[in-house]
N, C-alpha and C positions, 0 to 999 in steps of 0.2 A: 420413887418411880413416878406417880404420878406429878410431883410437883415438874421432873423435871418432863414430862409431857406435856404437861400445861404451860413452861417454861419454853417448850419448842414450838408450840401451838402458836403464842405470843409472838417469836420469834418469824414463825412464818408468817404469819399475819402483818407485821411489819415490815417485813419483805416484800411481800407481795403488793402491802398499800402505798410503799414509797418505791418499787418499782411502775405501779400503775402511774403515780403521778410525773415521774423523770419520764417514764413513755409519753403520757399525756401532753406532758409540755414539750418534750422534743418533737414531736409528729401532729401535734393539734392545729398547728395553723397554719396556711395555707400556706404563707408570705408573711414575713416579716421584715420590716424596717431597721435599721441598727442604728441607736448611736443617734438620730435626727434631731434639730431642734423644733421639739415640736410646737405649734403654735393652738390653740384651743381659743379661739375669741367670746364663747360664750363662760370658761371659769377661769379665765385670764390667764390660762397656761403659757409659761414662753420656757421652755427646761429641754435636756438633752433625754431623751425616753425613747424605750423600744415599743413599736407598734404592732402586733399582729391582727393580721385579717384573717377570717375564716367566710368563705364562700361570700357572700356581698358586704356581710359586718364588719366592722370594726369588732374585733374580739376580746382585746384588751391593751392597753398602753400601759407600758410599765417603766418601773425605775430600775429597775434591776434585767437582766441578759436574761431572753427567750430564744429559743429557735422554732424552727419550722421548716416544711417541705423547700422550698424557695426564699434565700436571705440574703438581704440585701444591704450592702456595706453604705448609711446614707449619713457617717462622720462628716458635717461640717458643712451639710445641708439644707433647707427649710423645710418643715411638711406641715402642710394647713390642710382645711377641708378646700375643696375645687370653688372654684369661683361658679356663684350663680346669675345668670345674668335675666335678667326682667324684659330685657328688651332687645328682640332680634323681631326681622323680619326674613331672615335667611335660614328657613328650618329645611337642610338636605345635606349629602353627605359631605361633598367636595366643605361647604361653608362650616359646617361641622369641624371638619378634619382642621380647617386653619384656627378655628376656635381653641381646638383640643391642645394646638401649642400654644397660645395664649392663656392657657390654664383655668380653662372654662372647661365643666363638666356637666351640666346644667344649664340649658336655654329657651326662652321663652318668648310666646307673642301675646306679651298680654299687653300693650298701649291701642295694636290696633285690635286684635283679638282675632279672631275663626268664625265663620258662620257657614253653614250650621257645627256645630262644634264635632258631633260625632263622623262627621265627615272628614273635618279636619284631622280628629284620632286617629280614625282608619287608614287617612294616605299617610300619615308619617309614621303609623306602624308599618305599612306596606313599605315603605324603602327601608327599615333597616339599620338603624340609627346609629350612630358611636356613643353620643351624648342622650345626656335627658333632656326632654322634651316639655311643653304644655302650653295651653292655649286660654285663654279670656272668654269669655261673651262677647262676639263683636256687636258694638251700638251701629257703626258703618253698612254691618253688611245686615244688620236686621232691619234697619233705613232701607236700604237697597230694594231687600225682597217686599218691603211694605209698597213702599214709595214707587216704586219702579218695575215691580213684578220684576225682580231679577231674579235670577235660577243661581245661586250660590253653589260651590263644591268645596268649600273648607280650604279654598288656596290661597295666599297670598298675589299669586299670578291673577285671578280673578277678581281678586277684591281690587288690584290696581287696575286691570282693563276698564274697570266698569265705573272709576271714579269719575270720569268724564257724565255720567251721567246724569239729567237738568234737576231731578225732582229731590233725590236725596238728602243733598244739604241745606232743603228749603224750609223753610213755617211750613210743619203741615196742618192738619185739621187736628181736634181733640180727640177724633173716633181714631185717625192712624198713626196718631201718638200714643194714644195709650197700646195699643196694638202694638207699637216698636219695644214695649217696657215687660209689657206681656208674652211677648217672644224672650226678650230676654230673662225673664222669670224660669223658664222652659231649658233656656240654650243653659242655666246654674246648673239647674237639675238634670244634666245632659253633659257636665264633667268643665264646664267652663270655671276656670278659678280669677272666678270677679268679672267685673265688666270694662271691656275698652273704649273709654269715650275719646274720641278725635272729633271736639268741637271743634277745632282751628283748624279741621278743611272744611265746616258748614255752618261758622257764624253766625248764619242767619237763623240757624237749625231754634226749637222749641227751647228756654230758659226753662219753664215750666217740667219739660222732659226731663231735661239734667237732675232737678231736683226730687220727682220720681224715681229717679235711677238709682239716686244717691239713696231713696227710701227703701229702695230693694233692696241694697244691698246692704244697707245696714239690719234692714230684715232678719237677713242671712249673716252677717255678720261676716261679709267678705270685701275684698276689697275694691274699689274703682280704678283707674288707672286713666288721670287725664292729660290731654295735648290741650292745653287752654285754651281759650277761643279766639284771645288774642296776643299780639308779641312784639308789636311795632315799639321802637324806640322811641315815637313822639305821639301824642295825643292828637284824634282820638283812636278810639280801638288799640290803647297802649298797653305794655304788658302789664303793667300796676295793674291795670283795670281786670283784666284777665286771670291774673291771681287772686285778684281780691272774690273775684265771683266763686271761683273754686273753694277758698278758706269760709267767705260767708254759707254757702252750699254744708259744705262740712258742718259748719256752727250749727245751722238750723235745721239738721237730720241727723247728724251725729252718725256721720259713717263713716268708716276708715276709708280717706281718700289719698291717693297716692300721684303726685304730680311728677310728670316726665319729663328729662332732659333740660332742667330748669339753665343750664348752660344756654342752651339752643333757642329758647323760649324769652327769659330776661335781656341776652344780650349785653348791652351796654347800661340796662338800667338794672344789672342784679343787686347793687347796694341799696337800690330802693326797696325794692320785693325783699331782700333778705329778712329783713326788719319785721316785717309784715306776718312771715311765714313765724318767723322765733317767737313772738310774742302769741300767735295761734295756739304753736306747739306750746307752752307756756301756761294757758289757759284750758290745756290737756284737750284739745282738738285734737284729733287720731288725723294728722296732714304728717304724709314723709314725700320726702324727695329724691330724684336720680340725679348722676350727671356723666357726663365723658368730657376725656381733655381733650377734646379737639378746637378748633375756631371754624370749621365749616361745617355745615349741616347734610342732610340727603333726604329727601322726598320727588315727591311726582312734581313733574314741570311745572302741573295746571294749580297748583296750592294755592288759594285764594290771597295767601299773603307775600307770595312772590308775583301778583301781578304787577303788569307795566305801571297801574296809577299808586300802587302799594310800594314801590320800591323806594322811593324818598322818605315815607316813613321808617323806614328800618335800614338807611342810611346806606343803600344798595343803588350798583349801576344793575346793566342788562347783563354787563358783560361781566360780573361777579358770578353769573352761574354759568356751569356749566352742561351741557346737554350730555350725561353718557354716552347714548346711542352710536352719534358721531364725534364727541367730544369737543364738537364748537360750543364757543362763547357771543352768545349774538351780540353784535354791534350796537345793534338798535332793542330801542322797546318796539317796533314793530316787525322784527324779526326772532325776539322774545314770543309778540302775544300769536304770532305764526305758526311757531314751533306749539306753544302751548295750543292751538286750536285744531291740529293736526294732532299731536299725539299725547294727547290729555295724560295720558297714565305712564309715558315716559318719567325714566329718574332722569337726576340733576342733582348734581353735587352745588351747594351754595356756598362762596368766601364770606360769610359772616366777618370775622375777626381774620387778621395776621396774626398767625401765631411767632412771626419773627420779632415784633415789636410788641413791647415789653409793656408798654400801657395799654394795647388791648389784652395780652395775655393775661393781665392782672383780673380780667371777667372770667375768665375760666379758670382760674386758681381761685377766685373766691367762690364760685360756682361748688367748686369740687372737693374745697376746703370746710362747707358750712357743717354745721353740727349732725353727725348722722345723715348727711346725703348718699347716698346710696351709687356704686360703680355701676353703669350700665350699658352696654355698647350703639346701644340703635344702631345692628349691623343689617345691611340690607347685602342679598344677593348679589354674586357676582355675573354680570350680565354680559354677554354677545351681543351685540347687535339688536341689542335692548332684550333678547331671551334672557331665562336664566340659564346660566350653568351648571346644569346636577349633572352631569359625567362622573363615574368616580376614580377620579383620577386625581394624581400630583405630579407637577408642580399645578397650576392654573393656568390655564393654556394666555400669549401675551395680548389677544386681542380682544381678554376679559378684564372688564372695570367692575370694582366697587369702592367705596370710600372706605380708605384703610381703618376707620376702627374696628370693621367688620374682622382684620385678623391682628390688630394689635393695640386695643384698649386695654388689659389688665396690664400687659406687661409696660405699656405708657406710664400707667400708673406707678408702677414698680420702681422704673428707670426716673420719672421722672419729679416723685413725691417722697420715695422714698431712698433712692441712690444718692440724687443729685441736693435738691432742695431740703430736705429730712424734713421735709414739713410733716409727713405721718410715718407712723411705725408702720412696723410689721403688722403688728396685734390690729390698728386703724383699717389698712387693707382687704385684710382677713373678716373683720366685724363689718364693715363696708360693702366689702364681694360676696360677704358667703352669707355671714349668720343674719344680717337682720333682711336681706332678700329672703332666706326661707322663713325667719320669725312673719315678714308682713304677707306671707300667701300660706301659714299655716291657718290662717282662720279660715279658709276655704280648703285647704287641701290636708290634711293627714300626715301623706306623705312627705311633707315638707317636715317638718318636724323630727324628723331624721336625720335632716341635712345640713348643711354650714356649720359642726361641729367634730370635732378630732376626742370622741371619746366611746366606752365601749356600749358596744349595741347601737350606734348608730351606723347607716350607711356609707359604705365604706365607698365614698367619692373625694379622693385625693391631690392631691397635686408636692410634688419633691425637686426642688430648683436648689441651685447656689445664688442665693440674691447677686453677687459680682457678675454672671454671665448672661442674666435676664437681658438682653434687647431686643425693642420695639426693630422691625423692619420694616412693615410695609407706610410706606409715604403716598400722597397726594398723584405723584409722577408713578411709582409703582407700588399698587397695593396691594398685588399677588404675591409678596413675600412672605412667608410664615416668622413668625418672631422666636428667639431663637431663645435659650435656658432653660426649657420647660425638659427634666429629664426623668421624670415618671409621672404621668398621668393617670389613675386609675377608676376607674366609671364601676358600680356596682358590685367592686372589690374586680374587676380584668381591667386589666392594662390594655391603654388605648395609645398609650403611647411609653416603650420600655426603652431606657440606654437612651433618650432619646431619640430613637426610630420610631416613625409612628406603621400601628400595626392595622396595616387595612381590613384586613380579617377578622377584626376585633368588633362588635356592633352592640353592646351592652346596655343602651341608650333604652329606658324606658319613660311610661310618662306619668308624669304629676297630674291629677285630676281631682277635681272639688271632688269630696265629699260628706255632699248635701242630701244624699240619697239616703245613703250609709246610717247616717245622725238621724232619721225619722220624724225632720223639721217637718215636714208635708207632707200631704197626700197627693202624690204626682197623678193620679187618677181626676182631681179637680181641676187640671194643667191642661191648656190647649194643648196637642199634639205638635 
């Protein structure tokens, strides 16, 4: 009698542990995946695995059939982590929402950066985001409020109104230099993830600075984020020279520097720089690079190295740029330096490069090709009549301009590195967009750390495509297109975009922020206000 009580005891007991676990795994997570090839670019995963999310996580990836509340048939599909991007200047929602089909879940202004940073935090918490977010230390706008007693509000909008401004990009003194470096010590500790140096709108700006900068931040052991000083294709002020100051800068501080848009920057002379920057990295210099396929650029009118006497340097007429506002191309360099003296902080699309002919494209294939260069959009705003456009609305109304990689850089890449060319995989794209963008801003931020990975317990920021249906849509003549094969997106484990459908309702988009607070490097008490 008792054995066989003890015999039912067991019995029930068994019962009840392998019903809890069949419950457990039927109803434990939220969403699951089926069937997808999954890609993991941090432990080289490229295999056919079931994924479940629970609430923002990644919950578990498996080799064997899970279910869940929500399942999703994704046979014969891709699922990576979401593309993070380094470099936007278009943080709202409409510019968001076009990202979200280009399979960007994560976006950033760290080249030119925010000032003051918790400013910046609070407005783009206040609209409401889809994607995630974060912001640099801006060098620009801490120049500004030094140099210029400018009144900053953490916008993009203001930091271009006000580039027209005389004192900023000048030699200052030692007393309001050190002062700009000093602000920036403040703006880290204040959620900035690194600092955004754009020498190459203030050439003239403090040497001396920069390499302070670089001292901070290697301080803190976060990153820089620079626009070089110079870019020109001939000597002097040529881009060699301008790389070389950034990699010597690194050498002699030893700080993780991180060089932008080197496509944009090099030009025509990137087989020279290429060299320069390999042998840095090489000599274990902590220098990474970004780039986007495009051949034309986007910045403010007034950029010191699209002026009239600048243009034969960098192999440029007047009429290679473009004015958004009205979308003339001046005839003249004096209807160039017109426009620029009028409306300083107007954008302008510039034709760098032909992307029809096949020997300049050859600079942005090696651009974007080099070792570990990094996907990045430099998408800027889509503008009115030189406003921007935050309406939250789709399509993008037609009398809005921005330079298409703002909505379709990753899937360019897709279609055009990896469909067309096969010059990179899957696994390149992925390691390129996601993972080593969040590896080089985890030394500042935590959060990142999370991110650019398809495994469990990290952030479940996804993207699910059939590489055959990926294309780029928006062009030079219409950039308002959304790009099209992106058929689940999902931001913080909620779909931003399900079926295909993007779901405006959806606003999951949190932010990335240093933390230097956190880690008890300082005593923020010692720290100017």
């Amino acid at each position: 009698m008792k054995t066989s009580c003890k015999h039912y005891l067991l019995l029930s007991f068994l019962y009840l542990f392998f019903s809890a676990v069949v419950f457990a795994q039927s109803d434990s997570y939220d969403v699951v995946f089926k069937q997808a090839r999954v890609i993991d670019p941090e432990s080289s995963l490229d295999a056919i695995r079931y994924v479940g999310i629970n609430g923002n996580k990644i919950a578990i990836v498996s080799e064997t059939p899970i279910t869940g509340k929500t399942e999703i048939n994704a046979k014969g599909m891709v699922l990576g982590p979401g593309f993070i991007d380094l470099h936007t200047h278009a943080i709202n929602v409409p510019s968001f929402w076009m990202q979200a089909f280009d399979g960007v879940t994560t976006s950033m202004e760290l080249e030119a950066g925010a000032f003051p940073v918790k400013s910046a935090y609070a407005y783009a918490q206040s609209l409401n985001l889809p994607l995630n977010y974060g912001y640099s230390a801006s060098w620009a706008g801490a120049r500004l409020a030094v140099a210029d007693a400018t009144t900053m509000d953490g916008t993009f909008e203001t930091m271009q109104k006000n580039a027209g401004k005389p004192n900023w990009s000048q030699l200052l003194s030692t007393e309001k230099s050190a002062q700009v470096v000093q602000l920036l010590e403040s703006e880290l500790l204040d959620g900035g993830i690194g600092v955004g140096v754009t020498i190459g709108y203030a050439p003239k700006s403090n040497r001396e600075e920069y390499v302070a900068i670089a001292n901070l931040a290697n301080k803190y052991d976060v990153p820089t984020y620079t626009h070089m000083r110079s870019k020109s294709t001939n000597e002097p002020d040529g881009a060699v020279e301008g790389f070389l100051e950034t990699i010597a800068v690194a050498a002699g501080t030893g700080a993780r520097m991180h060089m932008c848009h080197i496509n944009s920057t090099a030009l025509r002379k990137i087989n020279a720089v290429l060299p320069l920057i390999q042998n840095a990295q090489g000599k274990r210099l902590r220098i990474s690079t970004e780039a986007y396929p495009w051949g034309a650029g986007s910045t403010i009118i007034s950029a010191p190295f699209i002026r009239p006497d600048k243009l034969p340097q960098i192999d440029l007429k007047s009429s290679d740029i473009m004015y958004v506002k009205t979308g003339e191309r001046p005839t003249t360099n004096a209807r160039l330096a017109q426009i620029q003296s009028e409306d300083p902080g107007g954008l302008a699309v510039i034709h760098y490069l032909d992307e029809t002919k096949p020997e300049q494209m050859k600079y942005i294939d090696e651009a974007m090709l080099f070792n570990d260069s990094m996907i990045a959009s430099d998408a800027v705003p889509y503008l009115i009549k030189g406003q921007e456009y935050k309406k939250e609305e789709l399509p993008i109304p037609s009398d809005a301009y921005a330079h298409p990689r703002s909505a379709a850089t990753y899937t360019t890449v897709l279609a055009r590195y990896v469909q067309n060319q096969k010059s990179m995989t899957l696994m390149d794209v992925f390691r390129r967009g996601s993972l080593l963008p969040a590896n080089l801003i985890a030394s500042a931020s935590d959060d990142a750390k999370l991110k650019g990975r398809i495994q469990s317990g990290m952030d479940a920021d996804i993207v699910v495509f059939n590489l055959d249906d990926v294309k780029p849509m928006a062009t030079y003549k219409n950039p308002r297109q959304p790009s099209k094969g992106m058929k689940y997106v999902m931001v913080n484990g909620q779909f931003v975009i399900k079926d295909g459908q993007l779901l405006k309702d959806s606003r999951p988009g949190r932010p990335l922020k240093s933390s230097l607070r956190n880690r008890g490097l300082v005593n923020p008490n010692s720290l100017p206000s």
